[in-house]
C-alpha positions in Angstrom: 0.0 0.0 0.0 1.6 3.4 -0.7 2.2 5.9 1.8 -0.4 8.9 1.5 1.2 12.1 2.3 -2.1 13.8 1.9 -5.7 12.7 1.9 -8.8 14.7 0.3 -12.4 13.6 1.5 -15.1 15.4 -0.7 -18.9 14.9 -0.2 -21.5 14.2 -3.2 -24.2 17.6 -3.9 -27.2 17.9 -5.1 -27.6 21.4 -7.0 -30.6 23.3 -7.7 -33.1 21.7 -5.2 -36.2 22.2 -7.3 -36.4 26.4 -7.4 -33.4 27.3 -6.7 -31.6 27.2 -9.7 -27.8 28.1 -10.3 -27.6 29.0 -6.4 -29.2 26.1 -4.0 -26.9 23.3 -3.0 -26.6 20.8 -0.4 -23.4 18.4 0.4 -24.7 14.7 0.9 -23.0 12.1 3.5 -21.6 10.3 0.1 -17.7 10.9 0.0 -14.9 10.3 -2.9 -11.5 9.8 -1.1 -8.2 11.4 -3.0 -4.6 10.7 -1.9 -1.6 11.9 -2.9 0.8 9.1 -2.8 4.1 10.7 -4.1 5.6 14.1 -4.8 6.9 14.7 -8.8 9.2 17.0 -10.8 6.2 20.1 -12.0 4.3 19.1 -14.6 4.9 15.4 -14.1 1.4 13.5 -12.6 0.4 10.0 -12.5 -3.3 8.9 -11.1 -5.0 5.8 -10.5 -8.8 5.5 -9.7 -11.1 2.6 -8.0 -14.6 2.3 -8.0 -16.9 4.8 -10.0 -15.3 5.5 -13.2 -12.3 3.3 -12.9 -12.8 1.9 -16.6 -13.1 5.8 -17.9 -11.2 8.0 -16.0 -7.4 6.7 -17.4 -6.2 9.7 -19.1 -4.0 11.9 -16.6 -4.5 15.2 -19.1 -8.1 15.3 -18.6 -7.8 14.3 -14.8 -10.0 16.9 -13.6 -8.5 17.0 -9.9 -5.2 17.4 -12.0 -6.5 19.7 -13.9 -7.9 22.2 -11.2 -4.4 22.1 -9.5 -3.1 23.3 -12.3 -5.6 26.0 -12.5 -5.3 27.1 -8.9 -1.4 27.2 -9.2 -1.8 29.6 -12.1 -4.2 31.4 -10.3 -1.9 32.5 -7.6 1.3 32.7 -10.0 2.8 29.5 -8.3 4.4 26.8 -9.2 3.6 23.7 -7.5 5.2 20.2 -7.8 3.7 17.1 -9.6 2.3 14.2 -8.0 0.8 11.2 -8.1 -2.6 10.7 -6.7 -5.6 7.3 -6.3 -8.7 8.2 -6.4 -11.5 6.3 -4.4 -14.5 7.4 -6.0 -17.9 6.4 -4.7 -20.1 9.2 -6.0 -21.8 8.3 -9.8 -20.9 9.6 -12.3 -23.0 11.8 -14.9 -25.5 11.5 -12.5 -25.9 15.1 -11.2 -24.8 14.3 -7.7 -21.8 17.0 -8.1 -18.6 14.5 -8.9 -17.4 17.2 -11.1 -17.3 19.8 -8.3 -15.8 17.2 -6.1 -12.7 17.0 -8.1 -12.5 20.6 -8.5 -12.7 21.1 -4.9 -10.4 18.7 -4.5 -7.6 19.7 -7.0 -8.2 23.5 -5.5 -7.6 22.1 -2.2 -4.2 20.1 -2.7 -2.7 23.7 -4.5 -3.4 25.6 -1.6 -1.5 22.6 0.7 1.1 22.1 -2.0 1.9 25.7 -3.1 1.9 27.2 0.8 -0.7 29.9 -0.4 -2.7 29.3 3.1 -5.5 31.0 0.8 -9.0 31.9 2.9 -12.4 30.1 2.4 -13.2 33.4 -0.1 -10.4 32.5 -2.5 -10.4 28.9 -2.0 -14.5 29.3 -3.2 -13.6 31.9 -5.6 -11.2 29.9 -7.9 -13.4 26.7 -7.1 -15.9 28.6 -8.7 -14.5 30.5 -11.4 -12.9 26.7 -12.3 -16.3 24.9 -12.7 -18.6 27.8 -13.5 -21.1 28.2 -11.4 -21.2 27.7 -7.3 -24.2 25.6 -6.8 -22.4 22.6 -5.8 -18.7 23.7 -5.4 -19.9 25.9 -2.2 -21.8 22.9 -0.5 -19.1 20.3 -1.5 -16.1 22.8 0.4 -18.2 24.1 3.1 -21.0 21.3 3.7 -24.8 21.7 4.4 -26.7 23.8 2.4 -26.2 27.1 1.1 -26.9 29.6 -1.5 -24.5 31.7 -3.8 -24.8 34.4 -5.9 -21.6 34.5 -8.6 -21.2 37.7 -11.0 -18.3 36.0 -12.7 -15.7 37.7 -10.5 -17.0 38.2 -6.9 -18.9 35.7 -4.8 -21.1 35.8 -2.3 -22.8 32.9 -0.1 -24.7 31.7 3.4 -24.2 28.0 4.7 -27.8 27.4 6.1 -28.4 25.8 9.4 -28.5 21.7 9.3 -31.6 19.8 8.9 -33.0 17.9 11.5 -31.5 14.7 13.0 -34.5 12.2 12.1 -34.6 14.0 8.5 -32.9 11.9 5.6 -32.2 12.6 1.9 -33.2 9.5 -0.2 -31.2 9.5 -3.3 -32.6 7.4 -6.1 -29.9 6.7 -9.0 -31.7 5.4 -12.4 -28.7 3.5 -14.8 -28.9 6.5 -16.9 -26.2 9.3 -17.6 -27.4 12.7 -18.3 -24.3 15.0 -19.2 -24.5 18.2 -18.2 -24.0 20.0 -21.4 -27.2 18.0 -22.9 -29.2 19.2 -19.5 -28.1 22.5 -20.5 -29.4 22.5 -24.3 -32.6 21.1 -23.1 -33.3 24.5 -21.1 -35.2 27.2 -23.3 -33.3 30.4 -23.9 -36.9 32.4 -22.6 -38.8 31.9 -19.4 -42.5 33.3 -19.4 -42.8 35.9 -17.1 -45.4 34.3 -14.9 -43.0 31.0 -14.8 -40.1 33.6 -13.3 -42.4 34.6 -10.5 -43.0 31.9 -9.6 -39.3 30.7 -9.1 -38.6 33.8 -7.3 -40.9 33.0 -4.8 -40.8 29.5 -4.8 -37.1 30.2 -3.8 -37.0 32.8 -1.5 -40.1 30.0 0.4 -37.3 27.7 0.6 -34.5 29.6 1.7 -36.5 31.0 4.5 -37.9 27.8 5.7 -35.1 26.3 5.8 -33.3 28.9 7.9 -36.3 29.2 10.1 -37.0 25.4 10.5 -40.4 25.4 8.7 -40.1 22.2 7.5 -43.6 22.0 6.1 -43.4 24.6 3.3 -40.8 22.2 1.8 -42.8 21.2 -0.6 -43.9 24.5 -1.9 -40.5 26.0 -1.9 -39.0 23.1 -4.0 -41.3 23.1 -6.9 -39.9 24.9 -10.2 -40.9 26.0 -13.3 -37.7 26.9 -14.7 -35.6 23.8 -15.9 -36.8 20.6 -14.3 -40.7 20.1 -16.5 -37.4 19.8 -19.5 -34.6 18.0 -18.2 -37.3 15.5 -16.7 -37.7 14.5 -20.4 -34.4 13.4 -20.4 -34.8 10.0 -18.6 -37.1 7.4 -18.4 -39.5 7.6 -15.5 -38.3 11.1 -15.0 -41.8 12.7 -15.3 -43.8 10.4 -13.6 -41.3 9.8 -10.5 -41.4 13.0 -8.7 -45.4 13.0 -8.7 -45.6 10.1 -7.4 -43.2 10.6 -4.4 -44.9 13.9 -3.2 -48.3 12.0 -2.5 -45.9 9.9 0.1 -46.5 11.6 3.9 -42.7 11.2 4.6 -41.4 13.3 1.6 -41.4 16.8 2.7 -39.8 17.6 -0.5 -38.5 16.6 -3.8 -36.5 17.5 -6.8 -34.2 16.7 -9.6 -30.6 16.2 -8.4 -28.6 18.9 -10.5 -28.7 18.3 -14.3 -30.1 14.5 -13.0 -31.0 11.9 -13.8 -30.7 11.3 -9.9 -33.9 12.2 -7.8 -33.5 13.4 -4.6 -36.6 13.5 -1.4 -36.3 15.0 1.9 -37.6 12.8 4.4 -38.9 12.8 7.9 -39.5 9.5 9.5 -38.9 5.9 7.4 -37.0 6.4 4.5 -38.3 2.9 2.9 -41.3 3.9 1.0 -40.3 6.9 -1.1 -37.1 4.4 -1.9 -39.0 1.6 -3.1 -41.7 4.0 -5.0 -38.6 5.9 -6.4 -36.9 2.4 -7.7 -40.1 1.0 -8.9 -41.2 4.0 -10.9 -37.9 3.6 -12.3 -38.2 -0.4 -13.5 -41.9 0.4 -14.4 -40.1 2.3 -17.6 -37.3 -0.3 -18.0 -34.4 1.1 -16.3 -32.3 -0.6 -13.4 -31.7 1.9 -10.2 -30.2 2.0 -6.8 -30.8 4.3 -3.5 -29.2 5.9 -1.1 -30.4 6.9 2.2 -28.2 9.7 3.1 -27.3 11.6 5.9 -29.6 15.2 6.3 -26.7 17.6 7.1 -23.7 16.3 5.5 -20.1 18.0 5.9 -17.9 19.6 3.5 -14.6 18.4 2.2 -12.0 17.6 3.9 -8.2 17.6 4.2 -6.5 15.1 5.9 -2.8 13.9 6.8 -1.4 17.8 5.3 1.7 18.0 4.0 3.5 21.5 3.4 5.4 22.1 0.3 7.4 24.7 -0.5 6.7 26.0 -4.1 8.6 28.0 -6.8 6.9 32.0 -7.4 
């Protein structure tokens, strides 16, 4: 077994939540484990991955942890040294449950331990962000819980919310589908109607405030959208049908789309059982295989463990 000189936990997100498009997130108790086994000449890197992705994820220039190091280095105008790095990956992929983020949150992470920046949480977010585009799942994966960003493609701004309840769980059904991001994207009309923008708005702002304020019932309300998840719904099979069914459940306080999807996430309070098995069963009613988690309600952000300073070259 090789020696780890520096170990990255990062948790599994689920963007949007329903209405809160682009700027809701919330880190789940699933975790992708990233050590760095060996220090290299810069420029030289070598990874290996296990578990989810291990057949795909081969090519070292399109690592994406590798490639966010890089990014952060040249960021701060610093030249950090190569490495090489396993990956334990546990969270799906193409599955909108934020592995993408993860890996940018961890490659941001091991420049700042590497390069002996010592950067604060508002930098370490900021390149994180400017890195995968939008904040939605890199501010939950870094910081844990939920929270909501606002990003004007230079400054960011966020609030981590207070935790959910201990005897609330998030049940994350996971059909054998991919939806890439990029399709999920073109499936989103360039115009909202008016009425349909409203309605987001408030839908949102419902959420936020319930959540802050423990009003667990308006869940529901707050987590319904107009904006993007009636198209990307279309995307998988089951996809329009599933969420219906799960709100007539008493447990599910609330329930959305997970990111881009295909993944379905439902908040619930009490036994987690039957929004699973209705979530799975919608899914074999239209063909397609599926698994579940039953996560944790407040999960926490990445990570670093066993650090290792390195002096780098400015």
């Amino acid at each position: 077994m090789s020696e780890q000189l520096l170990r990255i936990r990062v948790p599994a997100t689920s963007a949007n939540l329903g209405s809160g498009f682009d700027s809701l997130g919330m880190a789940l108790s699933l975790y992708n484990v990233f050590s760095v086994t060996e220090l290299l000449p810069p420029g030289e890197f070598y990874s290996s991955v296990v578990g989810e992705g291990a057949r795909e994820l081969t090519d070292v220039k399109s690592n994406l942890v590798i490639q966010s190091y890089v990014r952060a280095c040249e960021e701060w105008s610093v030249e950090g040294p190569g490495f090489g790095i396993n990956s334990n990956n546990v969270i799906p992929l193409c599955r909108g449950l934020g592995s993408s983020a993860g890996a940018v949150v961890a490659g941001v992470m091991i420049a700042n331990e590497f390069c002996g920046t010592e950067a604060p949480e508002t930098e370490l977010l900021r390149v994180m962000t400017t890195i995968e585009g939008h904040p939605d799942n890199v501010a939950p994966c870094y910081l844990g819980g939920m929270t909501v960003s606002a990003w004007d493609g230079v400054e960011l701004r966020y609030v981590r919310f207070p935790s959910l309840p201990q005897d609330m769980h998030v049940v994350v059904a996971v059909p054998d589908v991919r939806v890439k991001t990029r399709d999920a994207r073109d499936a989103l009309p360039e115009k909202v109607e008016f009425g349909d923008a409203v309605f987001n708005l408030g839908r949102a702002a419902l959420l936020t405030a319930a959540w802050a304020t423990g009003r667990w019932d308006l869940l529901s309300w707050g987590m319904d959208d107009r904006l993007h998840q009636q198209y990307r719904a279309k995307l998988f099979p089951g996809g329009e049908v599933v969420m219906d069914r799960v709100r007539g459940i008493p447990e599910c306080l609330g329930v959305a789309i997970s990111g881009s999807g295909p993944s379905v996430i439902a908040l619930v309070r009490g036994r987690p059982r039957r929004v699973a098995e209705v979530m799975c069963a919608t899914f074999s009613e239209y063909g397609v295989d599926s698994l579940f988690f039953v996560l944790e309600g407040s999960a926490g952000g990445a990570r670093v463990e066993l650090p290792v300073r390195v002096a780098a070259s400015v």
